[in-house]
C-alpha positions in Angstrom: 0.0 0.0 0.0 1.6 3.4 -0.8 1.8 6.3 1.5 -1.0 8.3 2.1 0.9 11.9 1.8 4.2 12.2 0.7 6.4 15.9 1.3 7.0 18.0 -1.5 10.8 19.2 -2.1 10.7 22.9 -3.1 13.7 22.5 -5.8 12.1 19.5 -7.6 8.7 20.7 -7.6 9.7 24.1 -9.3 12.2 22.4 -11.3 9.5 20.1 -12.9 6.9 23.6 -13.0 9.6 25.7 -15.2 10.5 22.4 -17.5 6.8 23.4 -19.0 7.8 25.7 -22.2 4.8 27.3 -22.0 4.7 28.8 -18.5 8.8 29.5 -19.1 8.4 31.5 -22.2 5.1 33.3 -20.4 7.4 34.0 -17.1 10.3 35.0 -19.2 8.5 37.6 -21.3 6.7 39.1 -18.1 10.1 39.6 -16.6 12.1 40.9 -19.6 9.4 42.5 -22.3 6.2 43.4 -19.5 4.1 40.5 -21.2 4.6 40.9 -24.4 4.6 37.7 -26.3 8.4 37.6 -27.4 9.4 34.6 -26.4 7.6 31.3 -28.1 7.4 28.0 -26.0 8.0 26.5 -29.5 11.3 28.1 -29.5 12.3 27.0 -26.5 14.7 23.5 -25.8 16.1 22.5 -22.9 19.7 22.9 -22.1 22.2 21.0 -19.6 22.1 22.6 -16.5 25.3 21.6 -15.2 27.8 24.4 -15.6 31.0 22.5 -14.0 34.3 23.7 -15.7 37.8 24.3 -14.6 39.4 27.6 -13.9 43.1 27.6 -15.1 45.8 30.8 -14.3 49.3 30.0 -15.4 50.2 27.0 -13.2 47.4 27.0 -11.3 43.5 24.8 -11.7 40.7 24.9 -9.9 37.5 22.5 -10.7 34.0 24.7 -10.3 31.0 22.4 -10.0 27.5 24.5 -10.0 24.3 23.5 -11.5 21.1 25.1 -11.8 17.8 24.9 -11.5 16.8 25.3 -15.2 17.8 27.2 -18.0 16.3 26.4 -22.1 18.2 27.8 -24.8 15.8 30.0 -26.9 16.3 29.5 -30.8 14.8 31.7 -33.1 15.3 31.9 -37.2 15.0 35.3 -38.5 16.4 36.8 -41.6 20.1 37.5 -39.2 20.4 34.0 -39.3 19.6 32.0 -35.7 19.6 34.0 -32.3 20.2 31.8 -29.3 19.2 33.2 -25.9 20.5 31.1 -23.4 17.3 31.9 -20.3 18.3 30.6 -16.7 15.6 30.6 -14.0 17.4 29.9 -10.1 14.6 29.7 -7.5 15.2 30.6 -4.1 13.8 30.0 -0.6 16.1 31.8 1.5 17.6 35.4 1.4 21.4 34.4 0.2 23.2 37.6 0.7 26.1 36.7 -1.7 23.5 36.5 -4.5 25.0 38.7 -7.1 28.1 36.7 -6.8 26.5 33.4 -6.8 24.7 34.4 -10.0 28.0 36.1 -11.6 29.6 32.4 -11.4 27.0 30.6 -12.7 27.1 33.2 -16.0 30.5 32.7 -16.2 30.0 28.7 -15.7 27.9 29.5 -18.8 30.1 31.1 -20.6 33.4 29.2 -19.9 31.7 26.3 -21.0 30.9 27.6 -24.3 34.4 29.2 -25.1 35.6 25.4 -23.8 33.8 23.8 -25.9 34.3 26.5 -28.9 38.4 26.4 -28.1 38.1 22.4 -29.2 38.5 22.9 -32.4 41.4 25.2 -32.6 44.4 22.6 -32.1 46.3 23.9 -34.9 47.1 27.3 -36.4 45.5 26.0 -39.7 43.3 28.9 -40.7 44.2 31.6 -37.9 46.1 34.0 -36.6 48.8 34.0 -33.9 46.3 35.5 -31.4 43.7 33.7 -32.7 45.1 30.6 -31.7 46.2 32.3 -28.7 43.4 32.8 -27.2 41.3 29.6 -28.9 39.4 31.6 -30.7 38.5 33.5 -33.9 38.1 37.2 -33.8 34.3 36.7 -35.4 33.5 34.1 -33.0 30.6 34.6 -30.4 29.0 33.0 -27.7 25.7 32.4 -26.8 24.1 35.3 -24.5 22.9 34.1 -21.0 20.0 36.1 -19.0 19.2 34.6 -15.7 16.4 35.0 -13.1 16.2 34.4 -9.4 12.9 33.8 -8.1 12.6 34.6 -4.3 10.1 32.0 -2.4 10.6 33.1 0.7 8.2 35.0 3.5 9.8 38.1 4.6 11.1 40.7 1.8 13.9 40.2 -0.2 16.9 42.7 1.9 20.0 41.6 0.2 22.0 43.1 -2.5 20.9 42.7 -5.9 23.9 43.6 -7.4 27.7 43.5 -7.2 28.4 46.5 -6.1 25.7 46.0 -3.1 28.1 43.6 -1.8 31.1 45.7 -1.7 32.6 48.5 0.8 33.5 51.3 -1.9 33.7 54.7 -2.0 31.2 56.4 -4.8 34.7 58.0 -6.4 35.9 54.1 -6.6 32.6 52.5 -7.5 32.9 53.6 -11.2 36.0 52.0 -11.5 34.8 48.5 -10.4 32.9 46.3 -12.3 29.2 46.0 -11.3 27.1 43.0 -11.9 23.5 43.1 -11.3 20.5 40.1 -11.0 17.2 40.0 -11.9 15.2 39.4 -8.9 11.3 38.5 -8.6 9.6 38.0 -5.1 7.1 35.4 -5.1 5.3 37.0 -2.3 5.2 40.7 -3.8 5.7 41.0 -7.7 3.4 43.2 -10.6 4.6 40.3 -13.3 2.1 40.7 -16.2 1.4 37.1 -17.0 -0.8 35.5 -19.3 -0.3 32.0 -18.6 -3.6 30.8 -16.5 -1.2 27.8 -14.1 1.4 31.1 -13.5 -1.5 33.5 -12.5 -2.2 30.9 -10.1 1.0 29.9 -8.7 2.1 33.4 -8.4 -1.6 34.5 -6.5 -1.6 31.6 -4.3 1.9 32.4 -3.1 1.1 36.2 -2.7 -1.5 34.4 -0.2 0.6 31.9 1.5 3.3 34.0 1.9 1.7 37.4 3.4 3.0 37.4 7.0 1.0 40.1 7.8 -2.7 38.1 7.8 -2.9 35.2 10.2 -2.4 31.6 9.4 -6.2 31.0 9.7 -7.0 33.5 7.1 -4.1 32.8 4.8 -5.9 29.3 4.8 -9.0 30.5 4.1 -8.3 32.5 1.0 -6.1 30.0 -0.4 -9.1 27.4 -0.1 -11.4 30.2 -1.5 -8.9 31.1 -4.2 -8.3 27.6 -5.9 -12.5 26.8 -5.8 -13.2 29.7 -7.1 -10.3 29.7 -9.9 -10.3 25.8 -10.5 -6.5 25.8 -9.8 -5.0 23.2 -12.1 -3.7 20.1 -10.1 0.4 21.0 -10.8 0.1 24.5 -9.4 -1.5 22.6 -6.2 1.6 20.4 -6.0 4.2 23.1 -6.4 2.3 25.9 -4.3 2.3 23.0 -1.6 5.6 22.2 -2.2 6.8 26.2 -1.3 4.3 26.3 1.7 6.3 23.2 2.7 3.1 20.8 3.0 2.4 17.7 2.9 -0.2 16.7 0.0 -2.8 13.7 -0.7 -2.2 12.4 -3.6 -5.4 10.8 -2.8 -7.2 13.9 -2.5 -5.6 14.9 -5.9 -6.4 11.8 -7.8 -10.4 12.3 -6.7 -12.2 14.6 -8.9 -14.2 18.4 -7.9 -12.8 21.8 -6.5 -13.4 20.8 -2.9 -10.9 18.2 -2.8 -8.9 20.0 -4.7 -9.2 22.9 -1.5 -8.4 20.2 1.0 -4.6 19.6 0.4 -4.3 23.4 1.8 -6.8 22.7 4.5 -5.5 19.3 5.2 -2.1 20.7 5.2 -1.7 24.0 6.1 -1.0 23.5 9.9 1.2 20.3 9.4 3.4 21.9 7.0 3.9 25.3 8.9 5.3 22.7 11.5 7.2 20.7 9.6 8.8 24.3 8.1 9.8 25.4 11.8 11.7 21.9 12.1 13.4 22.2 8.8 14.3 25.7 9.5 15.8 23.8 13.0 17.2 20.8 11.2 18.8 23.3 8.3 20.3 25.7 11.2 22.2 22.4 13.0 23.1 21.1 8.8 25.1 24.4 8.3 27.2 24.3 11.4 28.3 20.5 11.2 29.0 21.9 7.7 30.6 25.1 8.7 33.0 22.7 10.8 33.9 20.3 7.9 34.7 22.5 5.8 37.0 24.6 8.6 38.6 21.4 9.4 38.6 20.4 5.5 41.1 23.5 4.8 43.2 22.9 7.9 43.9 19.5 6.7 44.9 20.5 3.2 41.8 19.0 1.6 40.8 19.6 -2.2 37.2 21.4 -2.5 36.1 18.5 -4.6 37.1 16.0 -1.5 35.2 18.3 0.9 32.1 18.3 -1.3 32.4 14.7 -1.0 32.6 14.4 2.7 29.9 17.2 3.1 27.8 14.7 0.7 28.5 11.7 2.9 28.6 13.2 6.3 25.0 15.4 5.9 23.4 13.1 3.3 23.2 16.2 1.2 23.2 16.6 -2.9 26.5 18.2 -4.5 24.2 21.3 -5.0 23.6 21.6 -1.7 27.2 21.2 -0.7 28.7 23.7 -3.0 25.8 26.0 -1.3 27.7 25.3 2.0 30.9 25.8 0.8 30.6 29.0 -1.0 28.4 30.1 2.3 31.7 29.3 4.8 34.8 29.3 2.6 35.1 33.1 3.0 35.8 32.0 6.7 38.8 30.3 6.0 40.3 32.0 3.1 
């Protein structure tokens, strides 16, 4: 007999939302063009998300492993040719402070992969220039552009930097000297995205519900319940909504047919999974400082960062995402 409810992971549930070209292209074009229908679903394929590559200076190599939530490659024949808009989506529970940085490496992740895998086919001077082949690459060469999107799932507003430059202590007669880099940020729980997409209307409403700390949890319940009879919120948007709120579902519930059992997985759930969200909060609290002291004690002993991602892996039962969250959170600490 299977279980009766089963938790909802907030990574995997958004992660199989955004694979849906449809409700991609109709988030992307709310973000970047106000709703206007620019982006097609139909142009739209998936791309790897893994953006592992290896930094090299002179003598010196150092392994980056980072992999995202989704990103599609956008391609598009017009009378130029093909334009290919790489379009990364990073979803986010928590406030990460180092944001602008975070995203800056996964661009360059991006990039570097293309200019590595570009650079394979320059293993000779046949056809170039000396600083063509210098540099592994042609001087009409050029890569794919990449535009990525946090989304913010969190409850309380979004107070970190969203940009470089918010991260840095620098005088405003320096600060045009530095390089900025900025992020495009959405907050689930307050945004004026002009959508089209009925499932995205939904999901975004429902979490301006559940996440508004300034109602109580009694009538955040009761207009969530209200809002999905009412709308006839499709049975995906349930899952992920549920899967933010940190519920609990019955798949039960959603295999039965009719709006009212549709309403019950929030009723059903709200109070266990506001619970279960304090613990986690606990449990993730006690996961960073046994990480926070592997990692100390990982640089101490010499360790490689791709043999502490493996102990943090074994020792927390963690993924490598998850890891290389923890180690970019702490290494400042011991550098």
């Amino acid at each position: 007999m299977h279980k009766k409810t089963q938790k909802l992971k907030l990574d995997i549930v958004l992660k199989n939302y955004w694979r849906n070209n449809e409700q991609f292209a109709d988030f992307f074009n709310a973000v970047l063009f106000d709703g206007k229908q620019i982006i097609k679903p139909e142009e739209l394929e998936d791309a790897d998300t893994e953006e592992s590559s290896v930094l090299e200076h002179g003598d010196y190599a150092e392994s980056i492993q980072l992999s995202r939530d989704n990103i599609k490659i956008r391609k598009k024949s017009s009378a130029h040719g093909v334009e290919f808009v790489m379009l990364g989506k990073e979803g986010q529970e928590f406030i990460h402070y180092a944001m602008p940085m975070r995203v800056m490496g996964y661009d360059y992740g991006t990039y570097k992969k293309q200019y590595d895998n570009n650079a394979k086919r320059y293993k000779s001077y046949t056809g170039l220039e000396s600083d063509e082949y210098l540099s592994k690459m042609k001087k009409t060469d050029q890569f794919i552009p990449v535009i990525t999107v946090v989304v913010y799932y969190g409850e309380k507003p979004w107070d970190g930097a969203t940009t470089l430059h918010g991260m840095l202590s620098i005088s405003k007669e320096m600060e045009r000297y530095v390089n900025d880099y900025k992020i495009l940020l959405v907050e689930a729980r307050n945004n004026d995205l002009n959508l089209h997409n009925i499932n995205n209307i939904d999901l975004f409403n429902l979490l301006g519900i559940l996440l508004n700390r300034e109602i109580s949890s009694s009538e955040t319940k009761s207009k969530a319940i209200a809002y999905a009879k009412e709308h006839h919120v499709d049975k995906e948007v349930i899952m992920t909504v549920a899967g933010a709120a940190h519920s609990k579902i019955d798949y039960n519930a959603l295999d039965r047919k009719g709006d009212v059992d549709m309403c019950t997985v929030f009723e059903e759930t709200w109070a266990e999974g506001k619970e279960e969200g304090k613990a986690e909060g606990k449990a993730e609290g006690k996961a960073e400082g046994k990480a926070e002291g592997i990692i100390i004690a990982g640089h101490e002993l010499g360790l490689s960062e791709h043999d502490i991602l493996e102990i943090l892996q074994n020792k927390l039962n963690i993924s490598l995402q998850k890891a290389q969250e923890y180690f970019n959170m702490f290494q400042k600490q011991v550098i």
